[in-house]
C-alpha positions in Angstrom: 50.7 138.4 155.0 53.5 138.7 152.4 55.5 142.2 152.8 56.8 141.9 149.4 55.6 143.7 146.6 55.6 140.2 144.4 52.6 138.1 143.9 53.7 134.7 146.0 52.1 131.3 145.7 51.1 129.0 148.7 50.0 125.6 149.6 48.1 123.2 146.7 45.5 125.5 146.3 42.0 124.0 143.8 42.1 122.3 141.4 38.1 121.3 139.6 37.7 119.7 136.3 34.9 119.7 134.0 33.6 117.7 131.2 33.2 118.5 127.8 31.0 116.0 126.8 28.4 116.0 129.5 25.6 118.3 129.2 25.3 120.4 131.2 28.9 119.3 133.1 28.5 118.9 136.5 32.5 120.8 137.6 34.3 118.1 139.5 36.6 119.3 142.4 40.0 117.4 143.5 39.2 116.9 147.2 42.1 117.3 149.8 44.5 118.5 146.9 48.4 117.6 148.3 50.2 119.4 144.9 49.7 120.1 141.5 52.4 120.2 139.0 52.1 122.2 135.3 54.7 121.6 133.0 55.4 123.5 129.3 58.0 121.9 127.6 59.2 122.2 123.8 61.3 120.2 121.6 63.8 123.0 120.8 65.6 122.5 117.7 69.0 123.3 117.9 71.0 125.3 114.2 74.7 124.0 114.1 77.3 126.0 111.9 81.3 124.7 111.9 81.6 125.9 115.3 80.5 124.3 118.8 77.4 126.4 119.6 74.0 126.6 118.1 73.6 129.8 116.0 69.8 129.5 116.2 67.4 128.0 118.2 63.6 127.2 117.4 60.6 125.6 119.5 59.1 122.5 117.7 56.5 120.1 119.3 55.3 121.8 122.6 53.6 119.8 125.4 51.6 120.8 128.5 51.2 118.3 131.2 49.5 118.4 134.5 50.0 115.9 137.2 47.8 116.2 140.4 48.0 114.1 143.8 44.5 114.3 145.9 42.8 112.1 148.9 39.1 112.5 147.7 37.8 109.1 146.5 34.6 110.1 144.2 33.5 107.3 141.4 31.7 110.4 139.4 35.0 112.3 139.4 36.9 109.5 138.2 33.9 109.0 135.5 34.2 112.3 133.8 38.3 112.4 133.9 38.9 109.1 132.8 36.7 106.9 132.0 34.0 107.7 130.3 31.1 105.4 130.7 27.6 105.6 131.5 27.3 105.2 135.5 24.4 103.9 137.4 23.9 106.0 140.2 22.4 104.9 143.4 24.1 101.6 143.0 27.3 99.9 144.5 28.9 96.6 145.2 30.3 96.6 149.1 32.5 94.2 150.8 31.9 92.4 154.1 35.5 91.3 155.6 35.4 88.9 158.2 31.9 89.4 159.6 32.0 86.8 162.4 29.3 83.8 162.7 29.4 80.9 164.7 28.0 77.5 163.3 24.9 76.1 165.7 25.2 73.2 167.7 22.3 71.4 166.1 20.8 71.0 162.3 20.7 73.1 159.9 24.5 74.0 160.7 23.9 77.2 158.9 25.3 80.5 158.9 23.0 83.9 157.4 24.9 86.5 157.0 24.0 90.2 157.8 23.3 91.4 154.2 21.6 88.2 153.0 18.9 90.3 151.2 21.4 91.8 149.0 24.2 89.4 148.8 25.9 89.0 145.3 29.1 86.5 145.6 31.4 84.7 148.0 34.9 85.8 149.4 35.7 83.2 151.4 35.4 81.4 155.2 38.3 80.9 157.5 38.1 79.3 161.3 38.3 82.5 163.7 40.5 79.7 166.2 43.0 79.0 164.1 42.7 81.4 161.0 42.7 78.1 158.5 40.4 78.5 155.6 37.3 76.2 154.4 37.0 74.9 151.3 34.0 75.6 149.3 32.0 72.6 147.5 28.9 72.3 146.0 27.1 69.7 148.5 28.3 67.3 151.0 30.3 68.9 153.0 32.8 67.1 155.4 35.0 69.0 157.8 36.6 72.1 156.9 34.0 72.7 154.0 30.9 74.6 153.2 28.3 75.8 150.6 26.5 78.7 150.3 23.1 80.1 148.4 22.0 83.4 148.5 23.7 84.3 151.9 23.2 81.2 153.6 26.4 79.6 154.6 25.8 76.0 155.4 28.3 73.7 157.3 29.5 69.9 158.1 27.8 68.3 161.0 31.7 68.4 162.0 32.2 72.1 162.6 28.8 72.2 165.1 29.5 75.3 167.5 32.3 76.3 165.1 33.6 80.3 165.0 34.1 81.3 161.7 34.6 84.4 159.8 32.9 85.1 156.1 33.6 87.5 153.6 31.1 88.8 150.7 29.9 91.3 148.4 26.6 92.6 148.4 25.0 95.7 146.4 24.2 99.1 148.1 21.5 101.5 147.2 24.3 104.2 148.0 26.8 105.4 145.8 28.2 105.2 142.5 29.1 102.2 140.1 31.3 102.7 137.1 31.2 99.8 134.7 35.1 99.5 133.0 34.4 97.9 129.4 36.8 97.9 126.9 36.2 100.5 124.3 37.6 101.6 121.4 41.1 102.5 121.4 40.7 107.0 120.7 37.4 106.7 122.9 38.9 109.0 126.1 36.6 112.1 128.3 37.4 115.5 127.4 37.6 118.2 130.3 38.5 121.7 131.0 41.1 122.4 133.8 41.3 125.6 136.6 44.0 125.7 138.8 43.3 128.6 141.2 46.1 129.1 143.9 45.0 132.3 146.3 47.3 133.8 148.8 47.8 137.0 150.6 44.9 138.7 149.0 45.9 137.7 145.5 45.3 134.7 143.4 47.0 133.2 140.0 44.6 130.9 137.7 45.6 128.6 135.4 42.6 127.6 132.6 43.0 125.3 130.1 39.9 124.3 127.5 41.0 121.0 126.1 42.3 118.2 128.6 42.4 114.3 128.7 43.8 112.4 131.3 46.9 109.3 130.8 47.2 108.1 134.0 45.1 107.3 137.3 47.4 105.9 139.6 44.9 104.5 143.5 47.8 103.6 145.7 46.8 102.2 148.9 49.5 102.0 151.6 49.3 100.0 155.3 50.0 102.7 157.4 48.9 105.9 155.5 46.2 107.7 153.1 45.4 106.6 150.0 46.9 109.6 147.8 45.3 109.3 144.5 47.4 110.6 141.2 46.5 111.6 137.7 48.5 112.4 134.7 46.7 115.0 132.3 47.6 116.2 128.9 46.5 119.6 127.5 45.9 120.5 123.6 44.2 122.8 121.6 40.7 123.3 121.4 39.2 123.9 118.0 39.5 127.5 118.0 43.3 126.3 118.8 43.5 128.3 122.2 45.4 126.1 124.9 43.9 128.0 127.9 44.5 131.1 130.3 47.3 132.3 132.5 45.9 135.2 134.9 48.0 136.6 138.1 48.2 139.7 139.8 51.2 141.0 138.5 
């Protein structure tokens, strides 16, 4: 607890957008929020007389800008922020890396993998010995090569009793899929914004009514989280309010 009289602000605090367009909006939280950044700036217009300083100063063009960094991967967050498109829920497109197989000793010299039922496309075969890769072909397949159909990896006579690892895609009854089409260039979500940060008894909230986001930024690192970042930009909406400040003070 704060022993200051001031209101204080502490740690990322929530951040939940929601859209404008949807009806009714389902209100979209940032998971695991690291920071959030608001920015006012103007293009302040500067009066010169003979002499070296400005005699009068005016605000022109004023932007507000939010960036956000957050761990939560969620397709339908990503939907209704930036992109837009009509999702098919209950659906998604998985990837199998490396599920291992080994080739039988005897005819048909063919490999099923796991998700068969639901398999959509190749990824590729390498040898689990040696980590070389096989070379896909249509039919007649010689060493080092193989075909598939449907989830059935088939082999040369060759690579009998061969480990191998295969890769795939195959479709999920969980989840979310978001198609990416391109759409008209002005075509963009609209959200609203709060920014609440509590501490010490007392919270600040920043609202604002008309957002869209520039940037989604997924950067995946080998030894860390994936910490997501978006860009937004804030304007009027068409009573031409920009939003809410509220604190304690």
């Amino acid at each position: 607890m704060s022993l200051y009289a001031d209101q204080l602000g502490f740690a990322a605090g929530v951040l939940i957008g929601t859209s404008l367009t949807a009806s009714p909006a389902t209100p979209r939280r940032f998971g695991i929020l690291q920071d959030a950044t608001l920015d006012f700036s103007a293009d302040l217009k500067e009066l010169y007389g003979q002499k070296r300083y400005a005699i009068a100063l005016a605000p022109g063009k004023t932007k507000v800008s939010l960036k956000a960094k957050f761990a939560s991967i969620r397709g339908s967050l990503f939907n209704d922020i930036y992109f837009g498109a009509a999702t098919t829920p209950a659906t998604q497109t998985l990837f199998a890396d490396s599920e291992p197989g080994t080739v039988p000793a005897v005819s048909t010299y063919t490999v099923t993998v796991t998700n068969s039922a639901t398999f959509l496309a190749d990824q590729g075969v390498y040898y689990a010995l040696t980590g070389l890769p096989l070379k896909r072909v249509a039919s007649g397949m010689t060493v080092g090569q193989y075909s598939v159909s449907a989830g059935v990896y088939t082999f040369a006579v060759a690579d009998a009793s061969a480990a191998v690892y295969v890769s795939y895609t195959y479709s999920s009854v969980a989840g979310v899929q978001i198609p990416i089409t391109n759409l008209a260039m002005g075509s963009g979500p609209a959200f609203t914004i709060n920014l609440s940060q509590p501490y010490d008894g007392r919270q600040a909230l920043y609202s604002f009514n008309n957002c869209q986001a520039s940037k989604l930024s997924l950067p995946t690192k080998q030894d860390d989280f994936t910490i997501l970042e978006i860009d937004f930009q804030i304007a009027a909406d068409v009573a031409g309010n920009i939003g809410f400040i509220n604190t304690s003070l």
